[in-house]
C-alpha positions as CSV (number, residue, x, y, z in Angstrom):
1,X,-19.5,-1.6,-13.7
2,X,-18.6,-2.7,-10.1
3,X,-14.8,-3.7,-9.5
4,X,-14.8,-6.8,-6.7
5,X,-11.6,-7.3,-4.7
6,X,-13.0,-10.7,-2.9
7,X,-10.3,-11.1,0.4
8,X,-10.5,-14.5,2.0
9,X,-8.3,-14.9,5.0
10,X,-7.9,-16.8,8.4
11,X,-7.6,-14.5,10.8
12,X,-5.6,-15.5,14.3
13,X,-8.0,-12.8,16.5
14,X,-11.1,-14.6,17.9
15,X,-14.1,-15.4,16.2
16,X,-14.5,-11.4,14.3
17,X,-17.5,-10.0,13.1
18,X,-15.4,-6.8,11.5
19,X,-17.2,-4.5,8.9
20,X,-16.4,-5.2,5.3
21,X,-15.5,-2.1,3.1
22,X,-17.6,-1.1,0.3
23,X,-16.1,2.2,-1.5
24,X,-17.7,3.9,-4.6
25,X,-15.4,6.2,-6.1
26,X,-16.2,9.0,-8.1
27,X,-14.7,8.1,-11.5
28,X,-13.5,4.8,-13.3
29,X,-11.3,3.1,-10.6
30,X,-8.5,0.3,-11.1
31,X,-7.4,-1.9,-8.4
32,X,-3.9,-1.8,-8.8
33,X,-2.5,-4.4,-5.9
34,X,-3.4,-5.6,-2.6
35,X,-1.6,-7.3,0.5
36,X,-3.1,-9.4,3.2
37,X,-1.7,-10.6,6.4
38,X,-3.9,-12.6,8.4
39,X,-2.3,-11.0,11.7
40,X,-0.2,-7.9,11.5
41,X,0.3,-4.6,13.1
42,X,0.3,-1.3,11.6
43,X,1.0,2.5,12.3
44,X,-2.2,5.4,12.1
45,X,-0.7,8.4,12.3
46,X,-3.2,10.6,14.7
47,X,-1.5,14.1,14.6
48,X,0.6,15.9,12.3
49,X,4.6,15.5,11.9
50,X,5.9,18.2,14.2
51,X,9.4,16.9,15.7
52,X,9.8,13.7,16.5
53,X,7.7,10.6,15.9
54,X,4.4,11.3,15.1
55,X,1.7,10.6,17.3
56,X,-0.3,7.5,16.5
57,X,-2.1,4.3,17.3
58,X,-0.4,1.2,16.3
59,X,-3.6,-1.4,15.6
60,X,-3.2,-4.9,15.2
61,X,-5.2,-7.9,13.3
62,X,-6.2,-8.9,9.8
63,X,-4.6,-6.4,7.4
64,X,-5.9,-6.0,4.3
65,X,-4.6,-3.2,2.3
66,X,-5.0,-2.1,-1.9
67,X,-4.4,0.5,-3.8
68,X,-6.1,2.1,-6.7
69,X,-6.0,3.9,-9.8
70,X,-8.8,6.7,-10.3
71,X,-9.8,8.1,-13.3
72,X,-7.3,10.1,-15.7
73,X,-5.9,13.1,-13.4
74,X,-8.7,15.8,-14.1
75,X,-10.0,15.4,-10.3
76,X,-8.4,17.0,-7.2
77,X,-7.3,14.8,-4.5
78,X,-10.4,16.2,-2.5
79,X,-12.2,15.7,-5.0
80,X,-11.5,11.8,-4.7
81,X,-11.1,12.0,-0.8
82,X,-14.6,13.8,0.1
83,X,-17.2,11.0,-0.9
84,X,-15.4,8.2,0.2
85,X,-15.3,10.3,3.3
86,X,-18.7,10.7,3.6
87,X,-19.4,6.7,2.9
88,X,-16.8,5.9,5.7
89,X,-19.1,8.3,8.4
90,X,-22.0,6.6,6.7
91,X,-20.9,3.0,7.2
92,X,-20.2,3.9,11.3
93,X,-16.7,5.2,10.9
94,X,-15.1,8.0,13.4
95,X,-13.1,10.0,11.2
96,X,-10.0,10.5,14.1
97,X,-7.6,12.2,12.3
98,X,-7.8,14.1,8.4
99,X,-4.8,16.4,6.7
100,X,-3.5,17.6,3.3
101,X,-0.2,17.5,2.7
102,X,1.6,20.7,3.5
103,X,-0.5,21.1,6.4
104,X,0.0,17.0,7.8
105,X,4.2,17.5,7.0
106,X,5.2,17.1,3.7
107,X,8.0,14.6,3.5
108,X,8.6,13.8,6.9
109,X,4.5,13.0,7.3
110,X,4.6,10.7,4.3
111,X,7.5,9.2,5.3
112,X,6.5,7.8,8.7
113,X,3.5,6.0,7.1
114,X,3.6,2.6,5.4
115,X,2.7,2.9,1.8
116,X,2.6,0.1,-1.0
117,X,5.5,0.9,-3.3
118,X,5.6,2.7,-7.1
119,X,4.1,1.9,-9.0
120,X,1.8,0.6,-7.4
121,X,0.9,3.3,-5.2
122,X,2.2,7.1,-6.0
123,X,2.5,9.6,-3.5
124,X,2.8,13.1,-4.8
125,X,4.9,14.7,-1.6
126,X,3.4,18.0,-2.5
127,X,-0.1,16.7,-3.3
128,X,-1.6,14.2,-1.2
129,X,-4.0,13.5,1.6
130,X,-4.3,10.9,4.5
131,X,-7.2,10.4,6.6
132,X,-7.2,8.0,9.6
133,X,-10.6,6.2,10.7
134,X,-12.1,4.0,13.4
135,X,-14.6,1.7,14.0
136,X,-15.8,0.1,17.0
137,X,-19.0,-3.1,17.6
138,X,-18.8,-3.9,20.8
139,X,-15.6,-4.8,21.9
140,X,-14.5,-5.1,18.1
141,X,-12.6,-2.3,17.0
142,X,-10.9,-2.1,13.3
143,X,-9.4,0.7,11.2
144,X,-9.0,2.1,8.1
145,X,-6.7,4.5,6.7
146,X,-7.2,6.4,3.5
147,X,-3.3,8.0,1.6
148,X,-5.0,10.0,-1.8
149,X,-3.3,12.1,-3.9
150,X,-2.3,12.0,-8.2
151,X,0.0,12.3,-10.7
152,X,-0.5,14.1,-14.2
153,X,-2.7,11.3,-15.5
154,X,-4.4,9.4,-12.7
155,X,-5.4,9.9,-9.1
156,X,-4.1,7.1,-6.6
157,X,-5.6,5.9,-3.5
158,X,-4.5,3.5,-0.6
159,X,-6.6,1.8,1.6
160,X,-5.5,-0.1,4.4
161,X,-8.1,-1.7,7.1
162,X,-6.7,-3.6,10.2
163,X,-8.3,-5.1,12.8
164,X,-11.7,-7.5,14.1
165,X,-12.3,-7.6,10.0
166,X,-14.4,-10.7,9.3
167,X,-12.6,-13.6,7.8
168,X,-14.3,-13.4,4.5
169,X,-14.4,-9.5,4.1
170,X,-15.1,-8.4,0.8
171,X,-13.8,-5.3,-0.2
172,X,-15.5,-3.6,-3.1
173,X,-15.3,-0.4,-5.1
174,X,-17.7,0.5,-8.1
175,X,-18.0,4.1,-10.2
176,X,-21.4,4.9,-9.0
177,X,-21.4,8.6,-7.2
178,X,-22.0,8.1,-3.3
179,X,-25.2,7.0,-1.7
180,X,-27.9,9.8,-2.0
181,X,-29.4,9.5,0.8
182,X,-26.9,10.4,3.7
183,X,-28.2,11.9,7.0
184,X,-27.6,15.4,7.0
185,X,-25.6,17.0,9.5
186,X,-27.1,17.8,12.7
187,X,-28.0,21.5,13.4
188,X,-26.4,23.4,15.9
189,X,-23.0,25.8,16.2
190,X,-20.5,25.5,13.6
191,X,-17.8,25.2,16.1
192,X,-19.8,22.0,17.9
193,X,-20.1,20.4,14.5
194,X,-16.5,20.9,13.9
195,X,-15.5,19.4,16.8
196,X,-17.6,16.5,17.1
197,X,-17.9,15.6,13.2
198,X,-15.2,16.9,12.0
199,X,-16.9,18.5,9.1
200,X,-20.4,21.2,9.2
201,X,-22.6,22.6,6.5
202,X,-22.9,25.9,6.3
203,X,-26.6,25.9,5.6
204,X,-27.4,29.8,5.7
205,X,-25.3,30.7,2.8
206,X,-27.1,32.1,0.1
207,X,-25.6,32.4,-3.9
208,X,-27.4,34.5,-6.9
209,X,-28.5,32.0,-9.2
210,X,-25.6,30.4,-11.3
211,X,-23.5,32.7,-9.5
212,X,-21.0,32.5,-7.2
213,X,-21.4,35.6,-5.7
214,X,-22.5,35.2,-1.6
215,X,-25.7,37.1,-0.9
216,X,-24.8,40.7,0.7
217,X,-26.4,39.6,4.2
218,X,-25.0,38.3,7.3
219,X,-25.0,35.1,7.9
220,X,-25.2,33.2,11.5
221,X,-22.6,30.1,10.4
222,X,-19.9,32.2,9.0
223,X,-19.7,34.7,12.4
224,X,-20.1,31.7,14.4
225,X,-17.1,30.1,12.4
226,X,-15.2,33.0,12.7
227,X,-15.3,32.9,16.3
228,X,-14.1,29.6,16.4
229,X,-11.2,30.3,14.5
230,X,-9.7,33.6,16.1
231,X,-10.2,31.6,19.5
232,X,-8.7,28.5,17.9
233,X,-5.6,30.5,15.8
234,X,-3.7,27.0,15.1
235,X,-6.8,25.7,13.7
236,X,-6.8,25.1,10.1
237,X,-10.2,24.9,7.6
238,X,-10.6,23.8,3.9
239,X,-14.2,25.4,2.5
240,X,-15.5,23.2,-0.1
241,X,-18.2,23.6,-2.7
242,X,-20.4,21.3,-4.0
243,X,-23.3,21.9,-6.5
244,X,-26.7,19.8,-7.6
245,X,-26.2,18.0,-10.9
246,X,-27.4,20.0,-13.4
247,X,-24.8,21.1,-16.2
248,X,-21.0,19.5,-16.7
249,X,-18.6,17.9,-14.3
250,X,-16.5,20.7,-15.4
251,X,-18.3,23.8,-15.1
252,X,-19.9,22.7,-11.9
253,X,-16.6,22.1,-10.2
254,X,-15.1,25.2,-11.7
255,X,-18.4,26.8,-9.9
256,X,-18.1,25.4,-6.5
257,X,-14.7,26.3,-6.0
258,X,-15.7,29.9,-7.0
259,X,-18.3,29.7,-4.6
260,X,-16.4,28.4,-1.1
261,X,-13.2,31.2,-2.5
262,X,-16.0,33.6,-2.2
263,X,-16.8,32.5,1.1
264,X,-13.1,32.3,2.0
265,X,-13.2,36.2,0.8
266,X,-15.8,36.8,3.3
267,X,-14.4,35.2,6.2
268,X,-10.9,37.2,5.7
269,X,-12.7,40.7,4.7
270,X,-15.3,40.9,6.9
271,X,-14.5,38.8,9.9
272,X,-10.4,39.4,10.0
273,X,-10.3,35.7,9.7
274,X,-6.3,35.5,8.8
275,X,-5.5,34.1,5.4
276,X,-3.6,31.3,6.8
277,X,-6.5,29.5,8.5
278,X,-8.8,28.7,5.4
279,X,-8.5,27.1,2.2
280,X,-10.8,26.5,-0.7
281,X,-11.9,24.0,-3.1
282,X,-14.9,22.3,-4.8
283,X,-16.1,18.7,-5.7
284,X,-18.9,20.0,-7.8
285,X,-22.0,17.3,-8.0
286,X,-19.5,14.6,-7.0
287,X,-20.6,14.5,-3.6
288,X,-24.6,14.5,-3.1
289,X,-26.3,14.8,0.2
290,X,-29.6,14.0,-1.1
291,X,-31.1,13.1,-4.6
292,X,-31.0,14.7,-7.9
293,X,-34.2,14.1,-8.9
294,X,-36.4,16.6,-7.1
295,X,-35.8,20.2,-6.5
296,X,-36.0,19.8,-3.2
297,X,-32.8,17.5,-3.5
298,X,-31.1,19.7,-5.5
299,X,-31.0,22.9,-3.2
300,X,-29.8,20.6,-0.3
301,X,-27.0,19.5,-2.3
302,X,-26.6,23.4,-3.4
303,X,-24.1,24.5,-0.1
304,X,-20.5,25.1,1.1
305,X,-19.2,22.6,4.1
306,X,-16.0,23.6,5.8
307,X,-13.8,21.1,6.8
308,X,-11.5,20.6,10.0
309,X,-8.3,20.1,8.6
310,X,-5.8,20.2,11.4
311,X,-6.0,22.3,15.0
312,X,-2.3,22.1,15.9
């Protein structure tokens, strides 16, 4: 079943031809509220809270913003945050700025962005994640900003677009996994991936069957992405695991995030990558890079991406 949010508004910017959202989350999804303001201004936050005012850009425009309700609790806010990730970079986005809570500031982060209030919109301060993105046609530039995180029964998403948004955007979000059929990531270093995508796939990796034991070889991507992070020692990573989609939500989660731990073990043992730097977690089948349905598919959607999480 697809959820429509239809948003009809005049906007005050001339004549706009802004890019209308279409999100598919990974589980059942509620839309909970939305606000629109035909010409507003709004704070992205760019950086994470150090001291002081956060750095930002302050866009202005047609603000549309809604939150949602996902699911009943069992998924992780990256979980919820990776494929609508992915569909943003897919839809022409520039992800600008991505953190996790303790690492974008914990209270003093959340509290420097505008939120919808509870219940609409619930913010656990030690669980959440806020992602800022940009997209430019021309001379038209909008943005959208994503705030994710859960209580014990739901997850709950924000998201706010401002900007050249055409008058009669429609904003829609359905329960149907992510588009199979994204573009890979381009080859090359993992440090050049990192810093131009934000995100690479670490495409050597190798797993016994079922297992989430890493092979006992060396592999190119993790010493490349060890380099990158002892010449980088502010720079912060999240390793995430994702399976094909054969066997249960839950098992192949609870496999993934075996899996990137196992490459997190590597990375520390092996490389002297400090513990502080890396993180891991796992989305299981919930975010394909290819289809299902052949084998071929299925080993590409077999792998462990690391993620740029914050470099300051």
């Amino acid at each position: 079943m697809i959820l429509r949010a239809t948003i009809a508004a005049t906007a005050l910017l001339a004549p706009t031809m802004g890019l209308a959202l279409t999100l598919e989350f990974p589980a059942v999804a509620n839309l909970v509220a939305e606000k629109i303001v035909p010409q507003d201004s709004y704070f992205l936050p760019l950086d994470a809270f150090s001291e002081g005012p956060i750095d930002g850009v302050t866009a202005e425009g047609t603000l549309f913003q809604q939150s949602w309700k996902v699911g009943s609790g069992g998924l992780t806010t990256l979980q919820i945050l990776a494929p609508l990730r992915v569909q943003l970079e897919n839809s022409g986005y520039e992800i600008l700025f991505e953190c996790e809570g303790r690492i974008c500031g914990g209270f003093d982060f959340r509290y420097q962005i505008e939120v919808l209030p509870e219940p609409d919109m619930h913010v656990n301060l030690g669980d959440y994640r806020y992602l800022t993105a940009r997209h430019q046609a021309g001379d038209l530039t909008d943005y959208v900003s994503l705030v994710v995180s859960r209580s014990a029964n739901a997850g709950f998403v924000q998201v706010t677009q401002i900007g050249a948004i055409d008058q009669n955007a429609t904003v829609t979000a359905s329960t149907k996994a992510p588009d199979a059929s994204i573009d890979l990531p381009p080859d090359g270093p993992v440090g050049q991936q990192l810093e131009k995508l934000g995100h690479a796939t670490l495409n050597d990796l190798t797993f016994k069957t079922g297992s989430s034991e890493l092979g006992d070889e060396t592999f190119a991507s993790l010493s490349e992405l060890a380099d990158y992070l002892k010449a980088r020692p502010k720079a912060r990573i999240m390793l995430v695991g994702h399976t094909d989609a054969e066997g249960s939500l839950d098992g192949n989660i609870a496999l993934s995030r075996r899996r990137a731990a196992s490459v997190v073990a590597r990375l520390i043992a092996k490389y002297g990558v400090p513990r502080n730097q890396v993180g891991a977690d796992g989305v299981g089948f919930l975010s394909p890079r290819a289809t299902n349905l052949s084998e071929t598919g299925r080993s590409k959607n077999r792998r462990v991406e690391v993620i740029l999480t914050s470099t300051k």
